[in-house]
PyMOL Python script that loads the backbone (N, CA, C, O; Angstrom):
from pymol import cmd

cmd.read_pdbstr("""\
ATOM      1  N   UNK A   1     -11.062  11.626  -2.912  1.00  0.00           N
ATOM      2  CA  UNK A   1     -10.081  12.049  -3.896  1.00  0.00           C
ATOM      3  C   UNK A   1      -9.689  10.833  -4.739  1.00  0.00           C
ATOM      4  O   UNK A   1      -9.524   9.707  -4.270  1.00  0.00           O
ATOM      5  N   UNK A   2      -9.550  11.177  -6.069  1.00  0.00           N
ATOM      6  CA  UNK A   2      -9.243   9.737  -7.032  1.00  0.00           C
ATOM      7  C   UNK A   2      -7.682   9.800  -6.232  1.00  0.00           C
ATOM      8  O   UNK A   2      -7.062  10.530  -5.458  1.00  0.00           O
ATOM      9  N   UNK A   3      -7.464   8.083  -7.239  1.00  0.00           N
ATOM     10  CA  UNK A   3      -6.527   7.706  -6.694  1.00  0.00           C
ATOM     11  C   UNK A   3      -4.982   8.602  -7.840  1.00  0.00           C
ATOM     12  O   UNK A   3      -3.764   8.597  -7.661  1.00  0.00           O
ATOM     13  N   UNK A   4      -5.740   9.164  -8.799  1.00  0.00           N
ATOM     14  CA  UNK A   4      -4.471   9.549  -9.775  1.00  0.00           C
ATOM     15  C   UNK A   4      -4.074  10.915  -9.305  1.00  0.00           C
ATOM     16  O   UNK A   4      -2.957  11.420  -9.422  1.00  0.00           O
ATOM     17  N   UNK A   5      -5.281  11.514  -8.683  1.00  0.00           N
ATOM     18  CA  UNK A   5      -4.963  13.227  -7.470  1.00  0.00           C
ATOM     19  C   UNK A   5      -4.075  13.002  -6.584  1.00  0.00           C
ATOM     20  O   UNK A   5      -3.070  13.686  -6.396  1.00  0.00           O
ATOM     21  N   UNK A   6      -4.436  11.923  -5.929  1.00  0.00           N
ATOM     22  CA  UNK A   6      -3.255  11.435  -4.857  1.00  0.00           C
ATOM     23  C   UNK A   6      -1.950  11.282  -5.153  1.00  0.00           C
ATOM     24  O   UNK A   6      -0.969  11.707  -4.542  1.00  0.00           O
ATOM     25  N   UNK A   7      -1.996  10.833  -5.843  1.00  0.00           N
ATOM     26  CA  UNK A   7      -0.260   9.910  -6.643  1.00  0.00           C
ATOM     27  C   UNK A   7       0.209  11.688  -6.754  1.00  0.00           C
ATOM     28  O   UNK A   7       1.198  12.155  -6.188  1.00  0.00           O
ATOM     29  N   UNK A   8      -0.570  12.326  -7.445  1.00  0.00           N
ATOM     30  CA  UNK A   8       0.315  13.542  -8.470  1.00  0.00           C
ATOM     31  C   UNK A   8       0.359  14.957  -7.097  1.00  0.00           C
ATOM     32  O   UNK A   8       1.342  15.625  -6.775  1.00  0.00           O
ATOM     33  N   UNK A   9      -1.357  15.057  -6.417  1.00  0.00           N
ATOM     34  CA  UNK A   9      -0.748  16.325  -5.528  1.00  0.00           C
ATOM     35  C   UNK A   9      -0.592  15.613  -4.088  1.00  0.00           C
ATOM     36  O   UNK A   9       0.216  16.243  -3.406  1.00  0.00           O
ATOM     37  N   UNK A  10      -0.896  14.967  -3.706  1.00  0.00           N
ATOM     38  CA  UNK A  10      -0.640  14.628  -2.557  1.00  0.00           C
ATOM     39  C   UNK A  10       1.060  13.392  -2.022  1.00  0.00           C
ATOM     40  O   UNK A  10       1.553  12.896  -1.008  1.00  0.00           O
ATOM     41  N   UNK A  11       1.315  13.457  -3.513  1.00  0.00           N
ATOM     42  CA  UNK A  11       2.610  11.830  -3.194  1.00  0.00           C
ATOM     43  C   UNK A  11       2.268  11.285  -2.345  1.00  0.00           C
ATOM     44  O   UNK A  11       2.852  11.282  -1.261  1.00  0.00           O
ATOM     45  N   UNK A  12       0.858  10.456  -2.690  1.00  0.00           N
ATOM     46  CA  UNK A  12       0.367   9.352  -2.358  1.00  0.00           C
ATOM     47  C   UNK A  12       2.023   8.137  -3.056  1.00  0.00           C
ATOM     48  O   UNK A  12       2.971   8.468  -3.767  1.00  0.00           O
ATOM     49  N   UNK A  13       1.801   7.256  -2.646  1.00  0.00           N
ATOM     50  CA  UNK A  13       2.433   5.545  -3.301  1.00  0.00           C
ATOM     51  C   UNK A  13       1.853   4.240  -3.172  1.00  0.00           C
ATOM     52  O   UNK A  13       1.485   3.915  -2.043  1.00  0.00           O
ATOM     53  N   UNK A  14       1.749   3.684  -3.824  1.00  0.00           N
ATOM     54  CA  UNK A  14       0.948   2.507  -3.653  1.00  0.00           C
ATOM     55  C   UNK A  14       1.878   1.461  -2.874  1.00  0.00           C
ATOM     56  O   UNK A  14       2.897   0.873  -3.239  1.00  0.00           O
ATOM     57  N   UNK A  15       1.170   1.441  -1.685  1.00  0.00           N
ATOM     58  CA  UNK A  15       2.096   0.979  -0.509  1.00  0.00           C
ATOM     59  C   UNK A  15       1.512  -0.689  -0.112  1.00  0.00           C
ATOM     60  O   UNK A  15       0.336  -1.002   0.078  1.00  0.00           O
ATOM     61  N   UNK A  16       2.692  -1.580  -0.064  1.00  0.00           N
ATOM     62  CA  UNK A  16       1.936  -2.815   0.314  1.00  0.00           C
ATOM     63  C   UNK A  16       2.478  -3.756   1.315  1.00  0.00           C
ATOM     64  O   UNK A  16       3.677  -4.011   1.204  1.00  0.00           O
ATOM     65  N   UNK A  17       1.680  -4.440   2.475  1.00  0.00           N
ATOM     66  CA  UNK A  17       2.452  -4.765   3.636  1.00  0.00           C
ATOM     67  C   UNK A  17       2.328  -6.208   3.638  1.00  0.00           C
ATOM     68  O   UNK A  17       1.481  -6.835   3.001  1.00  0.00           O
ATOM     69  N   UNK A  18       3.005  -6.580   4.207  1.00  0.00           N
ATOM     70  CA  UNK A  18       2.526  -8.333   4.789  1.00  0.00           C
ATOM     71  C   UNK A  18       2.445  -8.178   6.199  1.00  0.00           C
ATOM     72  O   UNK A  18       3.435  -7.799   6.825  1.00  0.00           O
ATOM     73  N   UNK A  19       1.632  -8.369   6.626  1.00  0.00           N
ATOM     74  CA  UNK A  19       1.366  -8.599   8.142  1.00  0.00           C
ATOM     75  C   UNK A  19       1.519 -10.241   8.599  1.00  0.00           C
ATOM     76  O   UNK A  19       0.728 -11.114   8.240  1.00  0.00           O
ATOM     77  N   UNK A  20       2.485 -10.423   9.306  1.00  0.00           N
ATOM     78  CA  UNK A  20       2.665 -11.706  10.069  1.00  0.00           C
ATOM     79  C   UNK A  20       1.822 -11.593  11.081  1.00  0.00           C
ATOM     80  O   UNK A  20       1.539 -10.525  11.623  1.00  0.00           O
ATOM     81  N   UNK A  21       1.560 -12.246  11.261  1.00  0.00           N
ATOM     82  CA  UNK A  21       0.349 -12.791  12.601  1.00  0.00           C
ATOM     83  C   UNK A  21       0.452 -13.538  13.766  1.00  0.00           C
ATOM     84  O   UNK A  21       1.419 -13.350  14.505  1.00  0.00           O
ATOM     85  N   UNK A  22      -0.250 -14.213  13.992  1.00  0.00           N
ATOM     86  CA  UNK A  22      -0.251 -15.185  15.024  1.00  0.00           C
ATOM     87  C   UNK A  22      -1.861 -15.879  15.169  1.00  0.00           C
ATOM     88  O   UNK A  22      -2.760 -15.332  15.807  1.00  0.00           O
ATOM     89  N   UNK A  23      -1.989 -17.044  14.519  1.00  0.00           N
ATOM     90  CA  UNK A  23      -2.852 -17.460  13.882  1.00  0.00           C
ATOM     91  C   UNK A  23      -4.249 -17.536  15.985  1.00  0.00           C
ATOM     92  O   UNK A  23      -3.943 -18.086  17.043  1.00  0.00           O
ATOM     93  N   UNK A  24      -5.639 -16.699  15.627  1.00  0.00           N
ATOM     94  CA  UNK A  24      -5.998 -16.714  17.380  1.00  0.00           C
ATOM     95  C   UNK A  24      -5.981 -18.039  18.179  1.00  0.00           C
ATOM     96  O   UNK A  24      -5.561 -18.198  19.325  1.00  0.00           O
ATOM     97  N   UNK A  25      -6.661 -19.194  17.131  1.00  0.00           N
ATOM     98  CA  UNK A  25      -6.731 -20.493  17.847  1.00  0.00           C
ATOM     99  C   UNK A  25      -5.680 -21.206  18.575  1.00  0.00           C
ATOM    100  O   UNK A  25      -5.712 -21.792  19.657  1.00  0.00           O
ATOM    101  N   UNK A  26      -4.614 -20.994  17.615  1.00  0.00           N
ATOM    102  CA  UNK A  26      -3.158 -21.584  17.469  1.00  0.00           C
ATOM    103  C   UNK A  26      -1.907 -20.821  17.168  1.00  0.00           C
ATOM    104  O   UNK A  26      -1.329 -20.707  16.087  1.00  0.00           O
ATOM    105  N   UNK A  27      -1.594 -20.303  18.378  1.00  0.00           N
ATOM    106  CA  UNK A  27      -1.366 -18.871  18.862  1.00  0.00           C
ATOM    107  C   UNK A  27       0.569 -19.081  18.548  1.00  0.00           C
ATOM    108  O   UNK A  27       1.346 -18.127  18.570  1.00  0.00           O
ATOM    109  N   UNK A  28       0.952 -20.422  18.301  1.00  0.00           N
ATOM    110  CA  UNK A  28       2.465 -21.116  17.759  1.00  0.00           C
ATOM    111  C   UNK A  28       2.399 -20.900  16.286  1.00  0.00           C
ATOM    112  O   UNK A  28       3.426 -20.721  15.632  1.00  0.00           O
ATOM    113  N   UNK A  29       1.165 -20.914  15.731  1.00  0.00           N
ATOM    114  CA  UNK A  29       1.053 -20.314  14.561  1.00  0.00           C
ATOM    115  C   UNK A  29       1.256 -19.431  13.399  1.00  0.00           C
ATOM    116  O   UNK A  29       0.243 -18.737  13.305  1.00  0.00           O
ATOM    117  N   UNK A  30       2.173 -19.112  12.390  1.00  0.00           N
ATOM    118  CA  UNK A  30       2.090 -17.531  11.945  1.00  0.00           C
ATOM    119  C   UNK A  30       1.389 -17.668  10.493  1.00  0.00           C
ATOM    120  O   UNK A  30       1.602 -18.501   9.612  1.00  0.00           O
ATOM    121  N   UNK A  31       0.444 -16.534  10.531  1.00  0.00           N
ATOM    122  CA  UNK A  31      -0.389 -16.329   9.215  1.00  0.00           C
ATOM    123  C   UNK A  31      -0.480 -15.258   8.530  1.00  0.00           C
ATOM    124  O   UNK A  31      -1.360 -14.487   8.912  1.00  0.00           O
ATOM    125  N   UNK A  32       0.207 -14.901   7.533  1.00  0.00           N
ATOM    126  CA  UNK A  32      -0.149 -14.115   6.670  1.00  0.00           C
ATOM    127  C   UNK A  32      -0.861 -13.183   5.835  1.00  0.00           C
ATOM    128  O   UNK A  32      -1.478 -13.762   4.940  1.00  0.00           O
ATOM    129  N   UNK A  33      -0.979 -11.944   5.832  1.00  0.00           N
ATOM    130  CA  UNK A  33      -1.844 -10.963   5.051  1.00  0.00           C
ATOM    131  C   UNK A  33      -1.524 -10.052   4.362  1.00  0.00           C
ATOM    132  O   UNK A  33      -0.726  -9.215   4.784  1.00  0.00           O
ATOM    133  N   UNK A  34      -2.003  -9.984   3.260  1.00  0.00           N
ATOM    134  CA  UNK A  34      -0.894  -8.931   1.890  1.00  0.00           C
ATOM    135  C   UNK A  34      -2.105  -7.815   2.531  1.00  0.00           C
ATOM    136  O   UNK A  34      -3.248  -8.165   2.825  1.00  0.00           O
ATOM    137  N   UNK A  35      -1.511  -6.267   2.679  1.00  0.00           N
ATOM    138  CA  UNK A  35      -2.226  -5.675   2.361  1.00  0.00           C
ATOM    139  C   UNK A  35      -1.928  -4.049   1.787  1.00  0.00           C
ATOM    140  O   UNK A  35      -0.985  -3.326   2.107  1.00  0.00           O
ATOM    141  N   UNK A  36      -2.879  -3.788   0.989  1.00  0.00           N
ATOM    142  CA  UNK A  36      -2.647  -2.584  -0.065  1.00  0.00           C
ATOM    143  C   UNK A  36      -3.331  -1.800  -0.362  1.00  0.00           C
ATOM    144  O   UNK A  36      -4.490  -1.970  -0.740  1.00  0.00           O
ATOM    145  N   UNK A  37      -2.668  -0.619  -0.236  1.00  0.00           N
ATOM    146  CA  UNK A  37      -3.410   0.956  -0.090  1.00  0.00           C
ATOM    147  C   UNK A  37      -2.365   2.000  -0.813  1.00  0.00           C
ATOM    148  O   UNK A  37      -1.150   1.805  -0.865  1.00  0.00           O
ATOM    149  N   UNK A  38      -3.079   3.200  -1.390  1.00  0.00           N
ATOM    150  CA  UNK A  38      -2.066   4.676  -1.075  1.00  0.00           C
ATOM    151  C   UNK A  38      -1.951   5.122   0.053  1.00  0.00           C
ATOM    152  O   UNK A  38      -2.757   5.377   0.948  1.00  0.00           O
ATOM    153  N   UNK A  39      -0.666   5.214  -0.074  1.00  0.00           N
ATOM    154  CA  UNK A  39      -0.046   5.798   1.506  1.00  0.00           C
ATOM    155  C   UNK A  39       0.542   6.652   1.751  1.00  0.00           C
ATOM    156  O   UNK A  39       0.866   6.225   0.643  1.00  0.00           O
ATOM    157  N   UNK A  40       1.308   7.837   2.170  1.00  0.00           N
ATOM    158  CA  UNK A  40       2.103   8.973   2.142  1.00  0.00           C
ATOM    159  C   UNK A  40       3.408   7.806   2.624  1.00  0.00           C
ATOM    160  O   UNK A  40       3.113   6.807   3.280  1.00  0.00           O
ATOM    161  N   UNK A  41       5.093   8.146   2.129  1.00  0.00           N
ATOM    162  CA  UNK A  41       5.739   7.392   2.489  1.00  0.00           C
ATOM    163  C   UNK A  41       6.619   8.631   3.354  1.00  0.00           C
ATOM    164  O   UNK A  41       6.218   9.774   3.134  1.00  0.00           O
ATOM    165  N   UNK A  42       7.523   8.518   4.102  1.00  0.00           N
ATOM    166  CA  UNK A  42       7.541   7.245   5.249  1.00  0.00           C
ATOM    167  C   UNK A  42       7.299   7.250   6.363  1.00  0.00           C
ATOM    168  O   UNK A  42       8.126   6.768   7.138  1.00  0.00           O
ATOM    169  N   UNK A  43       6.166   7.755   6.817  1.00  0.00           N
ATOM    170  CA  UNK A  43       5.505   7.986   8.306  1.00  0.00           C
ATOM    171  C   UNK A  43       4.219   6.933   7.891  1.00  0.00           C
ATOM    172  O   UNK A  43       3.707   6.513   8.928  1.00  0.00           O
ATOM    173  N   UNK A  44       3.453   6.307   6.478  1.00  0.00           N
ATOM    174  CA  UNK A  44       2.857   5.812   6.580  1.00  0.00           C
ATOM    175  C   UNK A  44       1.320   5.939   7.526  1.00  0.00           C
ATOM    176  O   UNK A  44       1.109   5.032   8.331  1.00  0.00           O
ATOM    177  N   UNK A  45       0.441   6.897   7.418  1.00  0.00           N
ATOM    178  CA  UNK A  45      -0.838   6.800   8.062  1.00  0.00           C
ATOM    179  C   UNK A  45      -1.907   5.984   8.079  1.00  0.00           C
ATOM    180  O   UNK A  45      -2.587   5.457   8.959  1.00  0.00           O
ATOM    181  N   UNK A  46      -1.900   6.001   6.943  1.00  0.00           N
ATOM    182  CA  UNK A  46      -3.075   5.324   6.357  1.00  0.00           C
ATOM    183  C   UNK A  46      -3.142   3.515   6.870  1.00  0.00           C
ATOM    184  O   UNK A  46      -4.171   2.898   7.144  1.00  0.00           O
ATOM    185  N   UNK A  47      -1.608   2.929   6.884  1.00  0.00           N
ATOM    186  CA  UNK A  47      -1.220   1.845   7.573  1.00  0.00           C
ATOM    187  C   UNK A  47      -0.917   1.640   8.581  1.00  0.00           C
ATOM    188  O   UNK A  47      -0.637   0.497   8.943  1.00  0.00           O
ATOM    189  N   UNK A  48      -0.868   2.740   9.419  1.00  0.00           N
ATOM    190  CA  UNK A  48      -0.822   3.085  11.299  1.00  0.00           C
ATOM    191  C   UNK A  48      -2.390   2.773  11.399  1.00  0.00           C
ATOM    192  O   UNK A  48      -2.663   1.757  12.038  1.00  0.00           O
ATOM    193  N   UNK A  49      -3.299   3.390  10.940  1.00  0.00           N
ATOM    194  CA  UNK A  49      -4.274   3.541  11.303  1.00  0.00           C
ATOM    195  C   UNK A  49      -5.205   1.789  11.018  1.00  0.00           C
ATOM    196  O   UNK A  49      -6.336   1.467  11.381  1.00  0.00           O
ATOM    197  N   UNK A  50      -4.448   1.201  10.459  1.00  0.00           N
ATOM    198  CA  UNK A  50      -4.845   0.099   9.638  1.00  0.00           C
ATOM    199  C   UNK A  50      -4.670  -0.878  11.265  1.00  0.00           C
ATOM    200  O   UNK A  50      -5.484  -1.432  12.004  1.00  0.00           O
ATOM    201  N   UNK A  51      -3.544  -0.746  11.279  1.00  0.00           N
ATOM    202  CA  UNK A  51      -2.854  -1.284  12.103  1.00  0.00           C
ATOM    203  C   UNK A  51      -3.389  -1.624  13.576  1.00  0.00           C
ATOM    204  O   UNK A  51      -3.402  -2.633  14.281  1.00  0.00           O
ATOM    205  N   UNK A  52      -3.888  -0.098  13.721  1.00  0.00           N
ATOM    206  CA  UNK A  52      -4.669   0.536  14.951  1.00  0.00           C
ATOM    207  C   UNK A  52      -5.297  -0.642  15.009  1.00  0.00           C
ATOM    208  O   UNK A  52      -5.025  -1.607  15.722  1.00  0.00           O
ATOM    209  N   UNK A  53      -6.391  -0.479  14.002  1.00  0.00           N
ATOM    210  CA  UNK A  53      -7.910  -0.980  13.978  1.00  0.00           C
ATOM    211  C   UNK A  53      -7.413  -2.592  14.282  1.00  0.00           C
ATOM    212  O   UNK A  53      -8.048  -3.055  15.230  1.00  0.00           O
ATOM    213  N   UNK A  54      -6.776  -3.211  13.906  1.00  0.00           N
ATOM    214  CA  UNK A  54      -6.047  -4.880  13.511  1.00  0.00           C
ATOM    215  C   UNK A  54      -6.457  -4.829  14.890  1.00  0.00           C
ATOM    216  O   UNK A  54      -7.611  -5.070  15.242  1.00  0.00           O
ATOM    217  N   UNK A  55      -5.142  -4.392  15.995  1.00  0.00           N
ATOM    218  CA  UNK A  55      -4.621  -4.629  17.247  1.00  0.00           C
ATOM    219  C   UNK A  55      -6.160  -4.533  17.684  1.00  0.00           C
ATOM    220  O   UNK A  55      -6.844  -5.532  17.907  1.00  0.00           O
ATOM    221  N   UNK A  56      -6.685  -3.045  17.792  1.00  0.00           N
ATOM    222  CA  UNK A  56      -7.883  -2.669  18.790  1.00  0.00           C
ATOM    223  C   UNK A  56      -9.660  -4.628  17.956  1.00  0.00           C
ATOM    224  O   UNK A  56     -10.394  -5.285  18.694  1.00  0.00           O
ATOM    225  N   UNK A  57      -9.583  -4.694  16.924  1.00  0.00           N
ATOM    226  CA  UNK A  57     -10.631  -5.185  16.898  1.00  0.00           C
ATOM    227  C   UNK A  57     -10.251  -6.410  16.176  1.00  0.00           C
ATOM    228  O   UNK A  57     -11.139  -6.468  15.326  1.00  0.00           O
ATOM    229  N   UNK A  58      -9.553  -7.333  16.003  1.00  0.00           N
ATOM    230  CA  UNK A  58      -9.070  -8.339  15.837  1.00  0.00           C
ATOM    231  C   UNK A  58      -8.327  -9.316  16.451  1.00  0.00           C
ATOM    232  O   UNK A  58      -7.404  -8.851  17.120  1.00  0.00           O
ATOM    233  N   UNK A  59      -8.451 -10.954  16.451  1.00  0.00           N
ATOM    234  CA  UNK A  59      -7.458 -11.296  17.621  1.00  0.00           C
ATOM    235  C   UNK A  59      -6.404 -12.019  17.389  1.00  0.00           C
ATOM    236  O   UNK A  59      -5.960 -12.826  18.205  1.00  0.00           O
ATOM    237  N   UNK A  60      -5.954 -11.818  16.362  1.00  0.00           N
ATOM    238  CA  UNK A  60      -4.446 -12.210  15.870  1.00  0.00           C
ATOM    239  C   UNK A  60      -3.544 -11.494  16.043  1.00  0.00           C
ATOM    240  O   UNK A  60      -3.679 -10.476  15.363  1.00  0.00           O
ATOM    241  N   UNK A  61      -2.544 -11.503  16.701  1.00  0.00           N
ATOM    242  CA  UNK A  61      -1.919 -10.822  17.471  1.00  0.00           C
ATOM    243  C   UNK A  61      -0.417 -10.417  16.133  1.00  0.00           C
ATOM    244  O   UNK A  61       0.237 -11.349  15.665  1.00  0.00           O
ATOM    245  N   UNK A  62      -0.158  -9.080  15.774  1.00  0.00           N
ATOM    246  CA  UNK A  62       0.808  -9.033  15.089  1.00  0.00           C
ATOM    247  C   UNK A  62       1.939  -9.311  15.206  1.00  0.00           C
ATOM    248  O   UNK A  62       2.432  -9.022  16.296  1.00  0.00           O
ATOM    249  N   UNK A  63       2.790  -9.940  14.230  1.00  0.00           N
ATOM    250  CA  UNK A  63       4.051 -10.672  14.812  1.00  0.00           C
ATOM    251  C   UNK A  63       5.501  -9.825  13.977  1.00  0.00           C
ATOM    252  O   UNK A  63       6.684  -9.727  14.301  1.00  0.00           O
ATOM    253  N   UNK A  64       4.858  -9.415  13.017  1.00  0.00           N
ATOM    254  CA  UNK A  64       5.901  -8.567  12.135  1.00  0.00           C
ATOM    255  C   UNK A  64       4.666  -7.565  10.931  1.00  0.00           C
ATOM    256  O   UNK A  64       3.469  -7.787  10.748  1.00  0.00           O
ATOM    257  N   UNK A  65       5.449  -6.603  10.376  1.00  0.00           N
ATOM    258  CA  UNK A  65       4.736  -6.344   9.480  1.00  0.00           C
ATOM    259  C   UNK A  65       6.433  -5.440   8.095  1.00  0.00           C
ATOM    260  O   UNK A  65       7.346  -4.614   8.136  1.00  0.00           O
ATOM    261  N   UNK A  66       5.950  -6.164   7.406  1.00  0.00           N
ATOM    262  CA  UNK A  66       7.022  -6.121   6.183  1.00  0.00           C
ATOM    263  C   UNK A  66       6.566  -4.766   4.480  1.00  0.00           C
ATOM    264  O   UNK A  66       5.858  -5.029   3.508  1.00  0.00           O
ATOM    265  N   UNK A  67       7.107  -3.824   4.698  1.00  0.00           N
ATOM    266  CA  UNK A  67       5.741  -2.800   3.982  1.00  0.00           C
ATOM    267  C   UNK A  67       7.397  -2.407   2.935  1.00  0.00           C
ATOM    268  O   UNK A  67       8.595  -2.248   3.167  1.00  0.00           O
ATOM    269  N   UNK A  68       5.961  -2.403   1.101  1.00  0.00           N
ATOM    270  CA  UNK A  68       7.199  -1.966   0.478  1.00  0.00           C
ATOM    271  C   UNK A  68       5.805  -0.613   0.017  1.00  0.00           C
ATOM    272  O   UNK A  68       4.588  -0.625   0.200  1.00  0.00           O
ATOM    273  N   UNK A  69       6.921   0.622  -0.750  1.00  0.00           N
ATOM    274  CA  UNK A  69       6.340   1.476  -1.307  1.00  0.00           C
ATOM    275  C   UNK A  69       7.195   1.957  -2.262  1.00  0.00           C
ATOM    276  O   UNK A  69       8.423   1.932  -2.181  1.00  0.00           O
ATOM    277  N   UNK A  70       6.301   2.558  -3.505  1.00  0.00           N
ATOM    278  CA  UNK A  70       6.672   2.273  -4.661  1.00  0.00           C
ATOM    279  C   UNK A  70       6.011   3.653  -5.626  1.00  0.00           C
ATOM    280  O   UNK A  70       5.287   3.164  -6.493  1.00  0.00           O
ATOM    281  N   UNK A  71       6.034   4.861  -5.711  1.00  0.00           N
ATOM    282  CA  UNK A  71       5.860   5.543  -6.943  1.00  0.00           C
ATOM    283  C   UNK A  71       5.562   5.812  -8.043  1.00  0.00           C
ATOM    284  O   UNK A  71       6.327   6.262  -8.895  1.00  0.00           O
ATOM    285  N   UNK A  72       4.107   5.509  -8.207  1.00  0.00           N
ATOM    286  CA  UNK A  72       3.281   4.950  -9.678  1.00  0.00           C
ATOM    287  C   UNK A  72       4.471   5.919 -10.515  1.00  0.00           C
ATOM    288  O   UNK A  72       5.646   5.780 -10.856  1.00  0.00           O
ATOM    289  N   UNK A  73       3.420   6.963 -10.616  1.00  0.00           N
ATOM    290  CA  UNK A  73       4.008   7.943 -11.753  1.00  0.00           C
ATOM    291  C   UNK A  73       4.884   9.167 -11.255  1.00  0.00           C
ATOM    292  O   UNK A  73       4.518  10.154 -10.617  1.00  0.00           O
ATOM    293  N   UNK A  74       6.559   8.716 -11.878  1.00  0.00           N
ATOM    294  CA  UNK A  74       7.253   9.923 -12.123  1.00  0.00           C
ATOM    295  C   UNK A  74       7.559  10.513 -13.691  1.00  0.00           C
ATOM    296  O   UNK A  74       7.194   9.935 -14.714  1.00  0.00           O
ATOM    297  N   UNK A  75       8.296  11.768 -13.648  1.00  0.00           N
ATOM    298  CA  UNK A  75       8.562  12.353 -14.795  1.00  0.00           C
ATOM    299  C   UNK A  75       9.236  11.722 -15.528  1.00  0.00           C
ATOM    300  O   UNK A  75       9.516  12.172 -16.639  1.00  0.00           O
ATOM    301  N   UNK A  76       9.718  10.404 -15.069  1.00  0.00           N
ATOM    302  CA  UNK A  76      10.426   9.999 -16.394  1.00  0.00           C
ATOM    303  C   UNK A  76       9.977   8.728 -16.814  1.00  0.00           C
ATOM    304  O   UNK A  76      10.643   7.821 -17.313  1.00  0.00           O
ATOM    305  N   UNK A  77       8.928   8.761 -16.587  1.00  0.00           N
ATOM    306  CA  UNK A  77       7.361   7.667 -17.204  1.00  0.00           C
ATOM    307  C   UNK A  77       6.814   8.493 -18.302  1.00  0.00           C
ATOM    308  O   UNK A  77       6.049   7.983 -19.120  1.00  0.00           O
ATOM    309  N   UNK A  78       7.078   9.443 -18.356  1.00  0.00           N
ATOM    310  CA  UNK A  78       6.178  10.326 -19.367  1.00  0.00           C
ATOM    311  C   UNK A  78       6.627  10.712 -20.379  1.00  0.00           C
ATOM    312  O   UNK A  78       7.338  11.691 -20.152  1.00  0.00           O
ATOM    313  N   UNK A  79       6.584  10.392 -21.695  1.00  0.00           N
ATOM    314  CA  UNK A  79       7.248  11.073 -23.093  1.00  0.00           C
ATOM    315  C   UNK A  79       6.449  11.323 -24.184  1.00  0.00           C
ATOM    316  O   UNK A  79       5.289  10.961 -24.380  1.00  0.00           O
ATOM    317  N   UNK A  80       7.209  12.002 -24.901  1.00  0.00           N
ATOM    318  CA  UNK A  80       5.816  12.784 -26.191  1.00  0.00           C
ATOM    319  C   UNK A  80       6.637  12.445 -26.914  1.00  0.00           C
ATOM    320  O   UNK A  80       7.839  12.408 -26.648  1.00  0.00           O
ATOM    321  N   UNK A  81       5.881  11.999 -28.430  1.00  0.00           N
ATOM    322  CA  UNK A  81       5.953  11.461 -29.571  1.00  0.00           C
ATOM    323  C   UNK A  81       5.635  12.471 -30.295  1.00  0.00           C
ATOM    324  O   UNK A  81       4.736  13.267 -30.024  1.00  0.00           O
ATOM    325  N   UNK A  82       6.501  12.509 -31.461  1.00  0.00           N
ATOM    326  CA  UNK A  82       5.868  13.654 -32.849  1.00  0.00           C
ATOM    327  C   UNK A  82       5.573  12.096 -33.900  1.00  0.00           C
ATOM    328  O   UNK A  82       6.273  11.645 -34.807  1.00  0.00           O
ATOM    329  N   UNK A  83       4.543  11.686 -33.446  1.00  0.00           N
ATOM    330  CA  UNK A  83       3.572  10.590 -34.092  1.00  0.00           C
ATOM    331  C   UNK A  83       2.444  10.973 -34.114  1.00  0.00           C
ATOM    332  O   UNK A  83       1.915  11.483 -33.126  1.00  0.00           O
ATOM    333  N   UNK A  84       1.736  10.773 -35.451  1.00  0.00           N
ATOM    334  CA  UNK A  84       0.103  10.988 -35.783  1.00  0.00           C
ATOM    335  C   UNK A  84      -0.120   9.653 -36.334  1.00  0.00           C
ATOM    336  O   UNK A  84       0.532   9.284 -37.311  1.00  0.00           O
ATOM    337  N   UNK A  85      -1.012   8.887 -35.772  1.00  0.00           N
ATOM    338  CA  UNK A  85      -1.802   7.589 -36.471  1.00  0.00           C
ATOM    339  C   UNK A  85      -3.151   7.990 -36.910  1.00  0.00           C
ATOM    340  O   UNK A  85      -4.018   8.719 -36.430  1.00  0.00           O
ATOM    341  N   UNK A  86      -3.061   7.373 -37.836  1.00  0.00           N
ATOM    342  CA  UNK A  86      -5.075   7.673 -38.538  1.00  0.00           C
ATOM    343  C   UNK A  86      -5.215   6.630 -38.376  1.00  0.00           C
ATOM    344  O   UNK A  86      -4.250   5.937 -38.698  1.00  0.00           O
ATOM    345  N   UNK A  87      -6.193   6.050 -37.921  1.00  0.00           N
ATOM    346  CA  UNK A  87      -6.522   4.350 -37.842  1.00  0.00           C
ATOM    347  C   UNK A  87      -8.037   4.701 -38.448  1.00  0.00           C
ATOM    348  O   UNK A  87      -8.935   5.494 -38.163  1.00  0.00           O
ATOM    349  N   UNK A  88      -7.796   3.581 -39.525  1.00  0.00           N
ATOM    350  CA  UNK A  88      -9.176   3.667 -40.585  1.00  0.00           C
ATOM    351  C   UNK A  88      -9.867   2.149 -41.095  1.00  0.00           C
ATOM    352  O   UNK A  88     -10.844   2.135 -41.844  1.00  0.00           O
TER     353      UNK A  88
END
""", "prot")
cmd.dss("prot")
cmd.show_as("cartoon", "prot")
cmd.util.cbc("prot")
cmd.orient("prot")
């Protein structure tokens, strides 16, 4: 599904997290990861499942995760003009 189907029938949001870490070598460590998807807000799946995968197949151990979400397009983004341009 495009991403503009989502936004409009599904209220998708363009959802974005920072994942704190715990760097594997140097485990006193914390390291950082922006990450960004459409997401349904606020049960968030798409970033559970993200999450899943981190814990199950990665070895940086999560230390926080910080998630904003945000509403491309609402109705009051949208306006009509009684403007005609001829560009010649």
């Amino acid at each position: 599904m495009a991403n503009f189907e989502k936004q409009i029938i599904k209220d998708y949001r363009l959802t974005t997290a920072e994942i704190i870490y715990h760097m594997p070598d140097y485990p006193d460590f914390l390291q950082s990861y922006i990450w960004q998807e459409y997401d349904i807000s606020p049960k968030f799946p798409v970033l559970h499942n993200f999450l899943t995968f981190w814990g199950r197949e990665l070895d940086g151990k999560v230390h926080s995760v910080y998630v904003a979400s945000k509403k491309l397009i609402t109705s009051g983004d949208t306006k009509f003009y009684n403007h005609e341009l001829t560009l010649q």
